[in-house]
N, C-alpha and C positions, 0 to 999 in steps of 0.2 A: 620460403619464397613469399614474397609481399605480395597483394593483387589489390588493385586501385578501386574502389567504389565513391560511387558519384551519391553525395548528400544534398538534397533540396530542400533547404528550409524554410517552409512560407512562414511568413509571421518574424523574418529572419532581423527586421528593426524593435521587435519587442524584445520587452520583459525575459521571458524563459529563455531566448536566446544568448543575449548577452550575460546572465546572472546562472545560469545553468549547460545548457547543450556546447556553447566554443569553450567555457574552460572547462569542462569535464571532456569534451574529446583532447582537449589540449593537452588534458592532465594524461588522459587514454593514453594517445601517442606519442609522449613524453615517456612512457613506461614499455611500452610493446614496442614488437618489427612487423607484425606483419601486418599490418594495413597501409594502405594508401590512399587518401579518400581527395576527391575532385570536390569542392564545397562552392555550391551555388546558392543563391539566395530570393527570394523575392517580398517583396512589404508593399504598402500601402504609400510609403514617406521615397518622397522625392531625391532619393540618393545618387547617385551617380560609382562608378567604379571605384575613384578613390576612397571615397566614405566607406565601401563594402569592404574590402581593402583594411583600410586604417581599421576598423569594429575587430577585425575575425585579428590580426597583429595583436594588437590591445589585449582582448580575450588569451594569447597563447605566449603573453611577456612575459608570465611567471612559469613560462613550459621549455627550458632550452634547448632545442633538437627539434620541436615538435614541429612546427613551421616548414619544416625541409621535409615532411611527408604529408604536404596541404599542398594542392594545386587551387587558389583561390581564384575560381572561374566568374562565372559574371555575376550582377545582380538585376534582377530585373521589377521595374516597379509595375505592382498587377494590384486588382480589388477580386479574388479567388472568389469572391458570392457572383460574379459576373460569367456567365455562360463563356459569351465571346472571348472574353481573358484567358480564361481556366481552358478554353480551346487552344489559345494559342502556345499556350505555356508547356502544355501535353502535347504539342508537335516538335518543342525542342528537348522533350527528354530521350535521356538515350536507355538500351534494356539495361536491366537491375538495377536501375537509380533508386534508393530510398526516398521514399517523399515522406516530408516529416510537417508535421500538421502543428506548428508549435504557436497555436492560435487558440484564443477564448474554444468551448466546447460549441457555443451556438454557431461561431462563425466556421467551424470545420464542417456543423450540419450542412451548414449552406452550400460552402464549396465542394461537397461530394457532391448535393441537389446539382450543381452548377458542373459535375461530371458526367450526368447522366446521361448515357448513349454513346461516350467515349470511348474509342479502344485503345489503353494503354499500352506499352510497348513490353514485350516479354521479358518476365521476372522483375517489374515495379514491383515496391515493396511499400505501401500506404502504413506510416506510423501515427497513434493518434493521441493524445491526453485524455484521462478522465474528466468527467461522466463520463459514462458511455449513453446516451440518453440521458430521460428524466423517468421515465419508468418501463418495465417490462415493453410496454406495446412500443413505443418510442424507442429502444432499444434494439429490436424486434425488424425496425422498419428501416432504421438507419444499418442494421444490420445486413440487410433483403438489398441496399443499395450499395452498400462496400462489395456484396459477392456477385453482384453484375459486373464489379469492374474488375476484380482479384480473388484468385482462389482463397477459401481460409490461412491456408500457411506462409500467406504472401503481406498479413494482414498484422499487425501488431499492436494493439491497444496496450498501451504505458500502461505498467502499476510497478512505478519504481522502487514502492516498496518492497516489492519482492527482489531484492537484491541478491546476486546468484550467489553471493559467499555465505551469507544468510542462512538460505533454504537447502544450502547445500551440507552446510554443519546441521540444522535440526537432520535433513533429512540420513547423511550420514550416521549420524549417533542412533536414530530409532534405526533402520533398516540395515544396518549390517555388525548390529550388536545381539548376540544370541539372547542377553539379560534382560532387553527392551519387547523385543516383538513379543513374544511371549504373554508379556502380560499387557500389551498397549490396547485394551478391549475395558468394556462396561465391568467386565467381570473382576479387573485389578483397579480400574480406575476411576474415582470418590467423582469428581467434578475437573475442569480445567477451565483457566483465565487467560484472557488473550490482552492484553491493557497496554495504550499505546496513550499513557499521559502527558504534556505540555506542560512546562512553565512560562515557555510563551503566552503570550495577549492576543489580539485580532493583528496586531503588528502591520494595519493597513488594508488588507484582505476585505475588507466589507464587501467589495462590488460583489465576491465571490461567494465567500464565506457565509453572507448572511444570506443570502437564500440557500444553502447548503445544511449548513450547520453541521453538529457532530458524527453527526450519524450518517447521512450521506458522504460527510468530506473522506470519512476513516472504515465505518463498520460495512456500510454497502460495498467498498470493494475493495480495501485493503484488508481489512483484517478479517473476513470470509473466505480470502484468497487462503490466509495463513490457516485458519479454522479446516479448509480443504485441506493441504498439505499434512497436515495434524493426523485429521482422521482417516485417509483416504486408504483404502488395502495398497498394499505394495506393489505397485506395476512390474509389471514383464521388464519393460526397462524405463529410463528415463530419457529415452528421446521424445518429439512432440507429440504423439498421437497416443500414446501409451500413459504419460505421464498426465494429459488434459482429459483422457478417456477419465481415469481416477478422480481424478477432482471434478469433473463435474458429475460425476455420480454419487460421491459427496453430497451435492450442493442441493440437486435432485431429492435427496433425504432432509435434508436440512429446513425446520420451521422453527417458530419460537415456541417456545418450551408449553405443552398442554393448550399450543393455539386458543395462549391467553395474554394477548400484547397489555392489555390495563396493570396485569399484574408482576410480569416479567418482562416489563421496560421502567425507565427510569429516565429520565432528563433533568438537565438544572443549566442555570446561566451563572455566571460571573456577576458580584458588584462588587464596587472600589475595597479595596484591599492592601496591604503592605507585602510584598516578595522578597525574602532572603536568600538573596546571590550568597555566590559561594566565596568568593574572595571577602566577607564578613558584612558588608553593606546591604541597607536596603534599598527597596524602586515603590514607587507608589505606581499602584496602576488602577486607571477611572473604571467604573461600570461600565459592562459592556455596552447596557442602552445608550451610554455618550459617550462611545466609540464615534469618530464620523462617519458617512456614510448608512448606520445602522437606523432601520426602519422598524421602531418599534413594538410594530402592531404586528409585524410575524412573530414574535415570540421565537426567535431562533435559541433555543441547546448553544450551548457552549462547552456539555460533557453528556454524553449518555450511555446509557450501561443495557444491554438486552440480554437476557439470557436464552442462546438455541439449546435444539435436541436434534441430533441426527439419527433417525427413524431407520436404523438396520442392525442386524445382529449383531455387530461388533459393537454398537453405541447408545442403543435403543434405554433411554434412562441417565443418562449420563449430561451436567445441565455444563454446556460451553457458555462461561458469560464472556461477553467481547466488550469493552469499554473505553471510551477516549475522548480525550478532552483539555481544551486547553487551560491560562489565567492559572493554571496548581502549583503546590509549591515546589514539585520537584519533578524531573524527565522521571518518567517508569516506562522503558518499551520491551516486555516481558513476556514471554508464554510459561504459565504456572501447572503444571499437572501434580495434582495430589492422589496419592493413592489410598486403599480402603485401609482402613483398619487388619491387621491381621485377626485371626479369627481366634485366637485364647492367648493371653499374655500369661503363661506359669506363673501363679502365686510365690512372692518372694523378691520378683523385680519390682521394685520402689518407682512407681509411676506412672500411671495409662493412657498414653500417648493419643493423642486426636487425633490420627489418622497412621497412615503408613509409609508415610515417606514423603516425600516432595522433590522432586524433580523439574528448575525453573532453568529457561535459555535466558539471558538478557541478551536485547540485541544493541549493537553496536556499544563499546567497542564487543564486541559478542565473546559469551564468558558461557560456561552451565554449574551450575551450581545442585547436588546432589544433599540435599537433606537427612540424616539417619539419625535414629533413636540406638544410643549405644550406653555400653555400660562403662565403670572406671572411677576414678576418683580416688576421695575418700571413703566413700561407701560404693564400694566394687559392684550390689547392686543396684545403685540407684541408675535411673534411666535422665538421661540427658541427649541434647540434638546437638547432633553437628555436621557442619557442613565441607564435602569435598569440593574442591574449585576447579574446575579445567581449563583455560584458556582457550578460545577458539581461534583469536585472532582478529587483527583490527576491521578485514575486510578493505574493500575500494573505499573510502573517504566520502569520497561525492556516489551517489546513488545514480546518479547520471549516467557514470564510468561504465555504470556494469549495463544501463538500456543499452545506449549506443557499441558495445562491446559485442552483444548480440546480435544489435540491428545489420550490423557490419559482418558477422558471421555469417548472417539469417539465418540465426535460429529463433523461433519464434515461440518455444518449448516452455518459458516463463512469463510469454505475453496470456494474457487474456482471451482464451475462444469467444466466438460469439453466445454461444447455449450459455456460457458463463457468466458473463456479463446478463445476458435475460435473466438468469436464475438467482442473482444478488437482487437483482428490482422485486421479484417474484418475495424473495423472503422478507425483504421488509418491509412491505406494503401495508400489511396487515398494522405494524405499528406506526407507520404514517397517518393509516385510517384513525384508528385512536386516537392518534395525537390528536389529529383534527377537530376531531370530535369532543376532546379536552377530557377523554377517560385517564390522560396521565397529569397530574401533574408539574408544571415548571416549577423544580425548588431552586433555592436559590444558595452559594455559598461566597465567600472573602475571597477576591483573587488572592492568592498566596498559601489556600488553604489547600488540604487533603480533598475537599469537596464538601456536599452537605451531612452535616451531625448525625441527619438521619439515616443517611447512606452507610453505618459505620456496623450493622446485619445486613447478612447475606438472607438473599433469597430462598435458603433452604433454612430459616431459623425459624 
């Protein structure tokens, strides 16, 4: 049985709205029965009902079906940084309306300021975009102002990278494989990589991007999320309190490696370079400094690499590097676990393998690839690698699919807690302060490249 929920999209004339949130619910309810969603809207731009109308149509033309479980209700035009507005807007919602925040991160600061003292009507469900802040205390405060309005599990900070088909194949394959758990500790396992590469450019993004840069856009809170999920003990189950309990206990262990950011970070920027697409041709793409919009006295990253330690008995020595970065020559969105070395290779086998195995997820279309040193050939004992494939499957297509899939649920099991969000600010700071400081730094590499020559040792060489 279907049941109707009411979606408020403020920010509902922007960007993420029409290029993300209607065609991915479009695509949603094109696939599913059971939702039913009421979609209201509010912006800045002077629209009237048919505009709102004709937008959300538009959005859901390549959806046949979906349309007929959309009750496209009104739109209303507000400035949500306005106390009086944001008043009147919170008197026409009804209970368990989603309010969806699909607004710059400064202008959702404002419009919570411009909630404050409000009583929202029971089971509102406030959705928000990353940042979450700009750092710990910021964080911290905008967080102190969401839980005046909403209990934490009413609260859902987007990290659509974490997309449930995703997290749900890593998480399946370590936790209910007797061959995995076992050995998923310091004690079997060499180092792991978290690497979420671009061959994309700034593609426009400056307003954002450049005061972000790599390591904010990706390593503060997308890929700590994953780093969490990696290492986190096995919860009692995975509904929300059990499964957010784990990762931010995690996250809580988690610093960078010997709480020495100069020497276990790394940064570099893009200049002009040649990119080889895949269909055989190339693209010239400019330095990032003459992107437009880019200011280039921040010295904004374009790729940065950190390497953590999570500070507890199962991980304690174990170096997680997390890395990402745009302008390269190829997508790599990967988590790489290597394992140790066995401890005596019997004299006789032709070979001594660098490690003991390797075990890599690729995400999307998501595949796991299993590494082994085995024997055969022409010489039965020489040692050679090879690799098992397993298909996971393509997953939802748009990343969106699976936010609003949830939001719609409420379950909020994959969003973002608040301690969470504080404790990503908390770990990177230290390598901000560096940066700052210029104990790292900026190299530089060819858009189209692997990244910089010198990057090409690891930090344990």
């Amino acid at each position: 049985m279907s049941t109707t929920t009411t979606l408020f999209i403020l920010g509902a004339t922007g960007d993420l709205t029409s290029r993300l949130l209607l065609p991915s619910l479009a695509t949603l309810l094109g696939k599913e029965r059971k939702h039913r969603v009421a979609l209201r809207g509010s912006g800045t731009e002077d629209w009237d009902a048919e505009t709102w109308h004709a937008t959300v149509e538009k959005a859901f033309s390549d959806s046949p079906g979906a349309l007929d479980r959309v009750g496209v209700a009104d739109y209303v035009q507000a400035d949500v940084t306005d106390a009086s507005a944001v008043a009147s807007l919170v008197d026409t919602l009804d209970p368990n309306t989603v309010l969806y925040f699909a607004l710059p991160p400064a202008v959702t600061a404002a419009a919570i300021d411009a909630m404050t003292g409000l009583t929202l009507p029971e089971g509102t469900v406030l959705a928000m975009e990353k940042p979450f802040g700009q750092d710990e205390a910021s964080a911290r405060a905008l967080n102190d102002k969401l839980l005046a309005l909403v209990p934490e599990n009413q609260i859902f900070r987007v990290d659509h990278f974490l997309g449930r088909s995703t997290l749900l194949n890593l998480l399946g394959v370590r936790l209910a494989n007797r061959i995995w758990e076992p050995v998923w500790s310091a004690e079997h396992i060499q180092e792991v990589l978290i690497r979420f590469d671009e061959s994309v450019a700034l593609e426009g993004r400056a307003r954002y991007y450049d005061r972000a840069g790599a390591m904010i856009d990706m390593i503060q809170s997308h890929l700590l999320q994953v780093l969490a999920l990696l290492a986190m003990d096995p919860p009692a189950t995975l509904g929300e309190r059990d499964l957010r309990d784990a990762k931010a206990e995690v996250l809580r262990a988690t610093h960078v490696m010997g709480d020495d950011p100069a020497r276990f970070s790394r940064r570099a920027q893009y200049t002009a370079g040649t990119q080889h697409l895949a269909d055989g041709g190339t693209r010239e793409l400019p330095s990032y400094r003459d992107e437009d919009g880019v200011d280039v006295s921040r010295q904004t990253e374009t790729l940065a690499e950190v390497v953590f330690e999570v500070s507890s008995d199962r991980w304690a020595g174990v170096p997680f590097t997390l890395r990402s970065g745009k302008g390269l020559d190829r997508k790599r969105s990967e988590i790489v676990v290597t394992f140790k070395p066995v401890r005596h290779v019997p004299p006789g086998l032709n070979g001594t393998p660098a490690d003991g195995g390797r075990l890599t997820f690729s995400l999307g279309p998501d595949e796991m690839h299993l590494r082994l040193h085995v024997t055969g050939g022409d010489d039965p004992f020489a040692l050679r690698d090879e690799e098992l494939v397993a298909q996971l499957g393509v997953g939802q297509q748009r990343s969106y699919e699976e936010v609003l899939d949830e939001l719609l649920d409420g379950d909020v099991a994959l969003s973002v807690r608040a301690d969470e969000a504080e404790q990503c600010w908390r770990i990177i700071q230290p390598v901000r302060d560096a940066w700052a400081r210029g104990e790292t730094p900026l190299d530089e590499y060819p858009a189209g490249s692997t990244g910089p020559a010198s990057w090409q040792t690891s930090h344990s060489d």
